[in-house]
Biopython code that builds the backbone (N, CA, C, O; Angstrom):
import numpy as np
from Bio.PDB.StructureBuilder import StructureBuilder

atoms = [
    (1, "UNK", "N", (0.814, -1.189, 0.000)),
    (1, "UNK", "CA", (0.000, 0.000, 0.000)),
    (1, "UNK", "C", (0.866, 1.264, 0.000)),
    (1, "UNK", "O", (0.697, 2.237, -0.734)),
    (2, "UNK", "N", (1.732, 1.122, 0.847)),
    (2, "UNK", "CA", (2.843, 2.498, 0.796)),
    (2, "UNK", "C", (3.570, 3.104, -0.213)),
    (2, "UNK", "O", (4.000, 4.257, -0.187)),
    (3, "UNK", "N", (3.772, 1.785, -1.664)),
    (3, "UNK", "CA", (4.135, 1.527, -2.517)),
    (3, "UNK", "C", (3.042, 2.762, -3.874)),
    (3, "UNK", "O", (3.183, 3.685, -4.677)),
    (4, "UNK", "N", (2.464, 2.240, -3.531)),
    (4, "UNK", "CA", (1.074, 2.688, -4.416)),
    (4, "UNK", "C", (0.881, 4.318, -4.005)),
    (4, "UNK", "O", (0.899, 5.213, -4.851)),
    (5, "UNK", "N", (0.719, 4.512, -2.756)),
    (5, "UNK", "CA", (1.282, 5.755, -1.881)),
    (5, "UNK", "C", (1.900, 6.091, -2.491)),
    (5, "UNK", "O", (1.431, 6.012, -3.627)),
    (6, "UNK", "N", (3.078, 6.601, -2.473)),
    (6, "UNK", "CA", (4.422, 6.885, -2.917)),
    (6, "UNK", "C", (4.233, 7.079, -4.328)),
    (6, "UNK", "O", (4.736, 8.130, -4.724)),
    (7, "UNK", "N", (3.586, 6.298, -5.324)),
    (7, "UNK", "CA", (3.419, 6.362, -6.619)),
    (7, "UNK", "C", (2.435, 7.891, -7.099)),
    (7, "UNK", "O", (2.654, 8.896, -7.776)),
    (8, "UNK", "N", (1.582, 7.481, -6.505)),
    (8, "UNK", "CA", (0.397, 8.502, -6.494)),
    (8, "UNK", "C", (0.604, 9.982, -6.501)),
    (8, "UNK", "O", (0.236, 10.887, -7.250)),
    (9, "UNK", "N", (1.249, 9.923, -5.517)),
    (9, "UNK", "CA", (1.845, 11.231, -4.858)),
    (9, "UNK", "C", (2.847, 11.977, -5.721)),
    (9, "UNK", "O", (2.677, 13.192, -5.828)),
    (10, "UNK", "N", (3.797, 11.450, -6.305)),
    (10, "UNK", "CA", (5.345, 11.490, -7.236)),
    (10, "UNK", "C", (4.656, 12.074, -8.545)),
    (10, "UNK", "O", (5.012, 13.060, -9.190)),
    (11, "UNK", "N", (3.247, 10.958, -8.850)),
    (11, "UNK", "CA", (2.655, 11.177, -10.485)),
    (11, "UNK", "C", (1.933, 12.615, -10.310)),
    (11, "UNK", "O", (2.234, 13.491, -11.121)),
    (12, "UNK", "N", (1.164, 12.848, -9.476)),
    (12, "UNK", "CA", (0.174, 13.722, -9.209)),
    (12, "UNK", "C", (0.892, 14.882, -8.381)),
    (12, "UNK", "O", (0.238, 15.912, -8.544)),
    (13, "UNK", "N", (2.026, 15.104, -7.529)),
    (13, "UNK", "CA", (2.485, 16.141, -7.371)),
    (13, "UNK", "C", (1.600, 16.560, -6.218)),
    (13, "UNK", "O", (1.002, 17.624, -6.065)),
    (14, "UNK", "N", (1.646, 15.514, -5.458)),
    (14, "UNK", "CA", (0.411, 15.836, -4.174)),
    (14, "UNK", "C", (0.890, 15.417, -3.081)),
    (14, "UNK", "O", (1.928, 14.755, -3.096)),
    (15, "UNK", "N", (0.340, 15.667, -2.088)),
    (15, "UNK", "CA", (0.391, 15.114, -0.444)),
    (15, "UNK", "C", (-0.748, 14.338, 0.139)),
    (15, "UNK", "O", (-0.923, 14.700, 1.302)),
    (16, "UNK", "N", (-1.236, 13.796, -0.078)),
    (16, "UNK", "CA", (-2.153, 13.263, 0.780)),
    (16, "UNK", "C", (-1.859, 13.087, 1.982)),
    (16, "UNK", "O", (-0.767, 12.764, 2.449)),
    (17, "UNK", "N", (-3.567, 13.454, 2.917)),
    (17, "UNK", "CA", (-3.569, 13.888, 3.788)),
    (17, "UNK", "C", (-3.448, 12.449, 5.213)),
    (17, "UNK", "O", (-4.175, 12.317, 6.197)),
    (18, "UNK", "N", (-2.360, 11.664, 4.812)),
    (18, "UNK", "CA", (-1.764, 10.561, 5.573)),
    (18, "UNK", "C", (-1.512, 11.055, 6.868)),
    (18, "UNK", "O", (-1.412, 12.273, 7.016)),
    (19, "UNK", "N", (-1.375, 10.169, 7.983)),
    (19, "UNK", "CA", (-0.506, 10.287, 9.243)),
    (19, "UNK", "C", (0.806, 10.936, 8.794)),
    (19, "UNK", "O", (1.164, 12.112, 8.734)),
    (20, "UNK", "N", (1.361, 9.857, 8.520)),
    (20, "UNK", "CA", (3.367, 10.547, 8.514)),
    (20, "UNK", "C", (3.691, 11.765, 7.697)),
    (20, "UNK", "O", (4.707, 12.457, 7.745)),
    (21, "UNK", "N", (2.113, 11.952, 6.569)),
    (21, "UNK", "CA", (2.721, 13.051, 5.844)),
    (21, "UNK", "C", (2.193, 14.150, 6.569)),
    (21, "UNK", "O", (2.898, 15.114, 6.269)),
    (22, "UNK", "N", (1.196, 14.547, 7.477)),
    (22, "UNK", "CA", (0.633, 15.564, 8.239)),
    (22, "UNK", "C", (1.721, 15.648, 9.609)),
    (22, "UNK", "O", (2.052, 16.731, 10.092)),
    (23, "UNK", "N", (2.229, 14.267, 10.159)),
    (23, "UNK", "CA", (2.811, 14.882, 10.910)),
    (23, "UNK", "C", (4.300, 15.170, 10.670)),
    (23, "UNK", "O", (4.980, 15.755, 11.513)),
    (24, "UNK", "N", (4.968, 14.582, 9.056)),
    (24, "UNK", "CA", (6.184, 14.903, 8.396)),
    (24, "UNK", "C", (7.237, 14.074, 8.881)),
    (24, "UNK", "O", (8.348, 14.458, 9.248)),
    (25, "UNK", "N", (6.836, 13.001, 8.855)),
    (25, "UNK", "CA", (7.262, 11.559, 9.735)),
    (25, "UNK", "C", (7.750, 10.457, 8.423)),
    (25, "UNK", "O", (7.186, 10.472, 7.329)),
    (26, "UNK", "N", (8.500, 9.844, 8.648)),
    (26, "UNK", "CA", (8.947, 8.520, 7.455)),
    (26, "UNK", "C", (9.524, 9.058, 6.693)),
    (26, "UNK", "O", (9.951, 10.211, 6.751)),
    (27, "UNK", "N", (9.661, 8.012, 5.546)),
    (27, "UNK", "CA", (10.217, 8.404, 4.265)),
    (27, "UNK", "C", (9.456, 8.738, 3.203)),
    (27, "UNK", "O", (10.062, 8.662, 2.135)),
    (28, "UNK", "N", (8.232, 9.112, 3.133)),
    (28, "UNK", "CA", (7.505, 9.419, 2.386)),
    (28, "UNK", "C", (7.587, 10.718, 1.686)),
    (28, "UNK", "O", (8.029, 11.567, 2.460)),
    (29, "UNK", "N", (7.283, 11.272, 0.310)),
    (29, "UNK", "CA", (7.278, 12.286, -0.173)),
    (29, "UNK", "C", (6.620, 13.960, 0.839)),
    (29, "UNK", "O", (5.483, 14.152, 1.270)),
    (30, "UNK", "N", (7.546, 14.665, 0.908)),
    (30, "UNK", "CA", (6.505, 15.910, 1.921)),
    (30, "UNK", "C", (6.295, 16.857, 1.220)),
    (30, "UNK", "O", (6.809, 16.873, 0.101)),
    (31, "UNK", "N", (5.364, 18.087, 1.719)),
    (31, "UNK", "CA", (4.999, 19.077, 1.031)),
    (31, "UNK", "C", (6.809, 19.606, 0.502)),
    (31, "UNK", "O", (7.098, 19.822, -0.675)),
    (32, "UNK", "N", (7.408, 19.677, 1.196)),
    (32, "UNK", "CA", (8.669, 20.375, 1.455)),
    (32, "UNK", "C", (9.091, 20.204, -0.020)),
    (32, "UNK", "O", (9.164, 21.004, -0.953)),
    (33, "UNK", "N", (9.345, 18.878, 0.092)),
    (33, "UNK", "CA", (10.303, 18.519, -1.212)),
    (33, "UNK", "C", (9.188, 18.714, -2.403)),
    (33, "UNK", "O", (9.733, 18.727, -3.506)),
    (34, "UNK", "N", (8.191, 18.823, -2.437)),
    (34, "UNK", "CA", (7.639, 19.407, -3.836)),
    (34, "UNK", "C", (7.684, 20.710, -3.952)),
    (34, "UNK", "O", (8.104, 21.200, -5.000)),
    (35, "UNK", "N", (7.230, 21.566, -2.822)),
    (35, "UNK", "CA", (7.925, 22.719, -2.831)),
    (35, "UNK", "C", (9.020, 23.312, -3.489)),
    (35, "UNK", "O", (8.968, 24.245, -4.289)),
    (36, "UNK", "N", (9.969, 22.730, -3.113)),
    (36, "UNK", "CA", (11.330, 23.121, -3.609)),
    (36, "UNK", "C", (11.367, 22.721, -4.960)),
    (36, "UNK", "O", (12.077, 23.348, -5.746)),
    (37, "UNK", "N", (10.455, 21.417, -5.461)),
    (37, "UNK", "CA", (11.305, 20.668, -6.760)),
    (37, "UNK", "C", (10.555, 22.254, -7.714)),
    (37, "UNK", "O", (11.141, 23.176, -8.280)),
    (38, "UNK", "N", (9.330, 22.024, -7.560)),
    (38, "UNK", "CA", (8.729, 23.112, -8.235)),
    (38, "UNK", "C", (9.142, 24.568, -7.977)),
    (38, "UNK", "O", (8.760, 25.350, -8.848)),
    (39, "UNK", "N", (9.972, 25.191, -6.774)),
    (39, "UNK", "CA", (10.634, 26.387, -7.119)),
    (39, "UNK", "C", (11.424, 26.242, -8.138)),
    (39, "UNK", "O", (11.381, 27.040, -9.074)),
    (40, "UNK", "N", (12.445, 24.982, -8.108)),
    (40, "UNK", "CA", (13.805, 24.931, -8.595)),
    (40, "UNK", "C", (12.895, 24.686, -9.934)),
    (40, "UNK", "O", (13.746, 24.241, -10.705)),
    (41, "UNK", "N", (11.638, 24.717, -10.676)),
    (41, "UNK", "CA", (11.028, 24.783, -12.102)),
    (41, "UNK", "C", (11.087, 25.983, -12.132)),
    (41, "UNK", "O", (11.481, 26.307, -13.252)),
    (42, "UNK", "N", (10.849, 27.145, -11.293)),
    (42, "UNK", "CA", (10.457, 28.524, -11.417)),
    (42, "UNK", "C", (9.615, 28.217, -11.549)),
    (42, "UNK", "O", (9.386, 27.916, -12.721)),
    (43, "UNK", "N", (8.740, 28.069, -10.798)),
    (43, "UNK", "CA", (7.144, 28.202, -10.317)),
    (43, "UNK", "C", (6.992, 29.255, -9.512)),
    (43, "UNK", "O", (7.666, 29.120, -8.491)),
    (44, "UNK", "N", (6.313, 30.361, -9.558)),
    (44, "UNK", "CA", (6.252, 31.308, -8.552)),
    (44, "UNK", "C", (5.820, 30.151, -7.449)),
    (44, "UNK", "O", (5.615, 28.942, -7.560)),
    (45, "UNK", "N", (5.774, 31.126, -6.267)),
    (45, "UNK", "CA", (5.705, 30.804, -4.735)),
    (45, "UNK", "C", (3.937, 31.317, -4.791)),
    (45, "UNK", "O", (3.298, 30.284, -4.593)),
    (46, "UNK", "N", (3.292, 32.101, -4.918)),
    (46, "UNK", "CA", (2.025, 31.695, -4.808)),
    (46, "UNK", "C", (1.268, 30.817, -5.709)),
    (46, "UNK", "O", (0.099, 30.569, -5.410)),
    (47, "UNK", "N", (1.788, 30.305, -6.789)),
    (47, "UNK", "CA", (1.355, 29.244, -7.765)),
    (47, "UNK", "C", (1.765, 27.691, -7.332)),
    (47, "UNK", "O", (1.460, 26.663, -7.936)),
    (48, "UNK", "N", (2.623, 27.830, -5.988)),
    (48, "UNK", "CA", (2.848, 26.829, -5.371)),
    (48, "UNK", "C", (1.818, 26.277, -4.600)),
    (48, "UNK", "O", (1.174, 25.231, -4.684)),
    (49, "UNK", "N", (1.815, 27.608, -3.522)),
    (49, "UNK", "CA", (1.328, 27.350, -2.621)),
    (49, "UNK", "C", (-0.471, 26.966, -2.821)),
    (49, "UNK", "O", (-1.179, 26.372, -2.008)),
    (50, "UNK", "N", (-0.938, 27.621, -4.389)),
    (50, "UNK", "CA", (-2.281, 26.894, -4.533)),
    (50, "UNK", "C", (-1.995, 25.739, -5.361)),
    (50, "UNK", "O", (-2.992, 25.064, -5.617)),
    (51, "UNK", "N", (-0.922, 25.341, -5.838)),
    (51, "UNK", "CA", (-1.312, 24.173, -6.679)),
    (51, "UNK", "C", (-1.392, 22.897, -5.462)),
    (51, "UNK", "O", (-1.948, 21.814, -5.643)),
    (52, "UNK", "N", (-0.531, 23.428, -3.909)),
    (52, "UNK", "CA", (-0.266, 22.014, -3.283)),
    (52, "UNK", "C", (-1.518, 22.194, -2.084)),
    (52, "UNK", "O", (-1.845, 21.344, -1.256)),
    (53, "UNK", "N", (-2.036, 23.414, -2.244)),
    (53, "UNK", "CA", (-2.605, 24.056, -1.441)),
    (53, "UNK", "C", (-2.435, 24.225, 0.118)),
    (53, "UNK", "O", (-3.234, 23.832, 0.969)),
    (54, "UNK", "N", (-1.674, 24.646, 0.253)),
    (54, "UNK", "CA", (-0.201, 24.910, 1.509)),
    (54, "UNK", "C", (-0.140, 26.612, 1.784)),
    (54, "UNK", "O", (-0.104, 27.288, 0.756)),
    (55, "UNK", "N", (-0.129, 27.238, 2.896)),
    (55, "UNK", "CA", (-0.152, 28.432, 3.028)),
    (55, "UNK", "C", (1.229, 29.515, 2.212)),
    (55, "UNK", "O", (2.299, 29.157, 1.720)),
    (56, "UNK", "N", (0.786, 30.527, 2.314)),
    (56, "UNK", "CA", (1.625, 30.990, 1.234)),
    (56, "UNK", "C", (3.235, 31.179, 1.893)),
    (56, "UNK", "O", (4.403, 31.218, 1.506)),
    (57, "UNK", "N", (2.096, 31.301, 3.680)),
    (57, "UNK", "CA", (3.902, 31.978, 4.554)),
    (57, "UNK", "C", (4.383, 31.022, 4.884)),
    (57, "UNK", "O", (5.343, 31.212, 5.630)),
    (58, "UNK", "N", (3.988, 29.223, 4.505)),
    (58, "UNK", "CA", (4.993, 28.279, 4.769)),
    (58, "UNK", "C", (5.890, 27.963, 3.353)),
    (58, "UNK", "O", (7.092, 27.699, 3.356)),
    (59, "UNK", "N", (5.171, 28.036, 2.346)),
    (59, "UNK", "CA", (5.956, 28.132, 1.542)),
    (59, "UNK", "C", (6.709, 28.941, 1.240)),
    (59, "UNK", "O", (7.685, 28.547, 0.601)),
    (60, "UNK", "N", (6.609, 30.304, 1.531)),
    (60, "UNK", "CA", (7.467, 30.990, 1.341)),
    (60, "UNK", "C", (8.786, 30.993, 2.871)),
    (60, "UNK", "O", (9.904, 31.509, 2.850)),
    (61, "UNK", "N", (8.377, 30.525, 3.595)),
    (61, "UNK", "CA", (10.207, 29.935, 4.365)),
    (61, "UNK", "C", (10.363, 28.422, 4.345)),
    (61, "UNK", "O", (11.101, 27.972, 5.221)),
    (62, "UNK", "N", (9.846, 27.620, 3.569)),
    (62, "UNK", "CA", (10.715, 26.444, 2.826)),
    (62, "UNK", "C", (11.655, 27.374, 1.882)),
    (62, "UNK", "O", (12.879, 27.379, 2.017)),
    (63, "UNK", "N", (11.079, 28.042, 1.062)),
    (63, "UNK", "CA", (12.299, 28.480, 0.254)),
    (63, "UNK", "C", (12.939, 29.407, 0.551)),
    (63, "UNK", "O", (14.045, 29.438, 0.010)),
    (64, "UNK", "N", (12.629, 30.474, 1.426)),
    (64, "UNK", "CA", (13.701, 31.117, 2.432)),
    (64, "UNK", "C", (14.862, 30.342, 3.234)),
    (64, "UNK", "O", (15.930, 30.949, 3.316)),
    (65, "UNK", "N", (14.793, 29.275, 3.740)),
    (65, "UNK", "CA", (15.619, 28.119, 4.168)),
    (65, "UNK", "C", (16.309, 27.396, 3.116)),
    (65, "UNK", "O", (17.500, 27.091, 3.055)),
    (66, "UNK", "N", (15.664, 27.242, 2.557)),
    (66, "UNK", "CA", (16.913, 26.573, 1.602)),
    (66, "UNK", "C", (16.853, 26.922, 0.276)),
    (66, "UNK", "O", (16.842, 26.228, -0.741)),
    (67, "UNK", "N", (16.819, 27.937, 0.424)),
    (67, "UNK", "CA", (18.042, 29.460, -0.194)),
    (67, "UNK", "C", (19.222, 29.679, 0.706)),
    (67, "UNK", "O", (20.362, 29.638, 0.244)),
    (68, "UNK", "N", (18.956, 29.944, 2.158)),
    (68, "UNK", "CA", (19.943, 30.048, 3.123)),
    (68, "UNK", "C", (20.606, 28.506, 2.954)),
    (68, "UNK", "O", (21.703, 28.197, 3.419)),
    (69, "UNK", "N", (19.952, 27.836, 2.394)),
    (69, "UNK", "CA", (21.106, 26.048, 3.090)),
    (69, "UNK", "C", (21.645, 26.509, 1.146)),
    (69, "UNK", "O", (22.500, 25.627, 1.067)),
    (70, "UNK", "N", (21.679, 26.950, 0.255)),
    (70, "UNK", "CA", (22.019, 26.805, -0.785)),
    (70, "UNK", "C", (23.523, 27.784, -0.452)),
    (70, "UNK", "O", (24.645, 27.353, -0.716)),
    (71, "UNK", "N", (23.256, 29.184, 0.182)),
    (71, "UNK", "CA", (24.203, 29.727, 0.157)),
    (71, "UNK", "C", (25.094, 28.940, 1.005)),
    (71, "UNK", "O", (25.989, 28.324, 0.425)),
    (72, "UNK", "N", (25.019, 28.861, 2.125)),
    (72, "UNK", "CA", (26.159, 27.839, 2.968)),
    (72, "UNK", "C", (26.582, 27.533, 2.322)),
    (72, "UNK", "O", (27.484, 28.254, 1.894)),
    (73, "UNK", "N", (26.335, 26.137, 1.612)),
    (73, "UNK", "CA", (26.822, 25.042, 1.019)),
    (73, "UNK", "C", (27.725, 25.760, -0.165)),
    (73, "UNK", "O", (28.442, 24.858, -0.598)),
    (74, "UNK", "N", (27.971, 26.820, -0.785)),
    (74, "UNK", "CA", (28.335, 27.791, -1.634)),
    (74, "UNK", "C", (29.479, 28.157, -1.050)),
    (74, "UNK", "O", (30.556, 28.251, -1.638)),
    (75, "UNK", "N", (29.248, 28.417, 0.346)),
    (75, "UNK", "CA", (30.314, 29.141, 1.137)),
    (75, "UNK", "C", (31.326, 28.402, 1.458)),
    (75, "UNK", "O", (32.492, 28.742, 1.259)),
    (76, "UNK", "N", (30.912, 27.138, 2.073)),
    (76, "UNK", "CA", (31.706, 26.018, 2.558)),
    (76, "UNK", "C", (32.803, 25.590, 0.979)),
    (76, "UNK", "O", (33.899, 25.072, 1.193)),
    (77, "UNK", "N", (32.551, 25.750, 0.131)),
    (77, "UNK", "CA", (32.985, 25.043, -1.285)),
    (77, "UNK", "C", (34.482, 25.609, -2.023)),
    (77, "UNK", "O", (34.869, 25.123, -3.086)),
]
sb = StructureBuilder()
sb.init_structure("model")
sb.init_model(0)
sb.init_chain("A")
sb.init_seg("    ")
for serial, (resi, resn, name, xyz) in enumerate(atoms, 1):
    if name == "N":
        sb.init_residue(resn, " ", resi, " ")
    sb.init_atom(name, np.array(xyz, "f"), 0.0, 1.0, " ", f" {name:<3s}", serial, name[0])
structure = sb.get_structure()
């Protein structure tokens, strides 16, 4: 079933509203990482936040954060 999960989610670009994914638990796909995959498309940030339908001020510090973890990692190099 987790399998099928996991599939669903990857094809469709979604979260379902699971235990581990509400409480951001396992290895399962999170809002987070679609977030980001779709900034790193240039997706605006409010075209995010309604396509996953996720508030605008969490999406907008997922990618405030790692913008900051991008520069580090820049710095360190």
């Amino acid at each position: 079933m987790s399998k099928r999960i996991k599939e669903y989610q990857e094809e469709h670009q979604v979260v379902l509203p699971i235990k581990g994914n509400k409480l951001d638990i396992g290895p399962g796909i999170t809002h987070k990482r679609i977030i980001l995959e779709l900034y790193e498309k240039k997706v605006a940030p409010p075209d995010i936040a309604r396509q996953i339908n996720h508030s605008q001020e969490a999406v907008d510090r997922y990618i405030k954060d790692y913008e900051r973890i991008k520069f580090l990692v820049r710095q360190h190099n």
